[in-house]
C-alpha positions as CSV (number, residue, x, y, z in Angstrom):
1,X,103.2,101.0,90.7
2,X,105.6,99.7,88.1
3,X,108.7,99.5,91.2
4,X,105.9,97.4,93.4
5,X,105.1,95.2,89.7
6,X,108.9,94.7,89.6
7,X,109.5,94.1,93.1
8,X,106.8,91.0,92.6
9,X,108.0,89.4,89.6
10,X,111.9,89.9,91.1
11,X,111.0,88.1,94.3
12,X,108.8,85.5,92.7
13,X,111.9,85.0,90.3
14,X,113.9,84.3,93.4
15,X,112.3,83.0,95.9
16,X,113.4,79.4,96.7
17,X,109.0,78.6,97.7
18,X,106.3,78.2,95.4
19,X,104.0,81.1,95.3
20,X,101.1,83.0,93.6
21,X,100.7,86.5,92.7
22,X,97.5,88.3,91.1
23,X,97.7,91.6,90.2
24,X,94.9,93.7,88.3
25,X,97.2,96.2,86.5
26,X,96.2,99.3,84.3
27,X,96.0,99.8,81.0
28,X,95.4,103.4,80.5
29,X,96.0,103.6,76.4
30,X,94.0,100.4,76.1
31,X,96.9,98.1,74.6
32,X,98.7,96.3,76.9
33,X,101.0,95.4,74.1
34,X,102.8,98.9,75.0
35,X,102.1,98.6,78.7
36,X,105.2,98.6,80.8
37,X,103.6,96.2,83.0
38,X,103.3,94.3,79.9
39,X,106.6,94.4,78.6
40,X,107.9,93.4,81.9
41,X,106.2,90.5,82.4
42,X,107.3,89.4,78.6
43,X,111.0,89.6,79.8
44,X,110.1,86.8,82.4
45,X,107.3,84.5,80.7
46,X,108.2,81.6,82.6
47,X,106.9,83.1,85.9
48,X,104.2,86.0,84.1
49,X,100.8,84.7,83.0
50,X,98.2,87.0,81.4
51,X,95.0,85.7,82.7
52,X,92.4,87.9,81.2
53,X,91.3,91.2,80.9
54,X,88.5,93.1,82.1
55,X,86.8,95.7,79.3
56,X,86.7,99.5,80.6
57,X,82.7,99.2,79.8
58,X,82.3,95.7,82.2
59,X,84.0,97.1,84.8
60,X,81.6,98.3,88.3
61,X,82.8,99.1,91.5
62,X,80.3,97.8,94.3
63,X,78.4,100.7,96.3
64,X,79.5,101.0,100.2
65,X,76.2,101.0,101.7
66,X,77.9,102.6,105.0
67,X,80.4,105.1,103.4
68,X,78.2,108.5,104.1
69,X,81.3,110.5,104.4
70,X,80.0,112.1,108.3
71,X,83.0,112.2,111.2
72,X,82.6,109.8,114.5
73,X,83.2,111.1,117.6
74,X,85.5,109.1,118.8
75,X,86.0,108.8,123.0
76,X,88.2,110.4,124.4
77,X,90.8,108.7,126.2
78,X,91.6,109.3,129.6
């Protein structure tokens, strides 16, 4: 995940077009201040915007009403 973070901010930083990049990223000891994400996007703060953050406690993740986890047949081809 940090190479694909990388690969983002090293293209953004030269591509030639203007462009726009989100990425939710992790912060698994709850200080970003440590993150490696973090400190990457620090090196290039020209191009790396800390838009907010979403609280472990505020976070949901929206039921799949048709998830059920049972096979389909598919046809067969012929």
């Amino acid at each position: 995940m940090l190479l694909a973070t990388r690969h983002a901010i090293y293209s953004a930083a030269v591509s030639t077009e203007e462009t726009a990049t989100f990425m939710l990223l992790p912060s698994w000891n709850k200080d970003m201040t440590t993150n490696p994400f973090a400190s990457l996007c620090r090196k290039y703060p020209h191009i790396c915007k800390f838009l907010g953050t979403i609280l472990l406690d505020q976070l949901q993740y929206a039921k799949v009403p048709f998830w059920n986890n049972i096979q389909i047949q598919l046809s067969k081809h012929s």
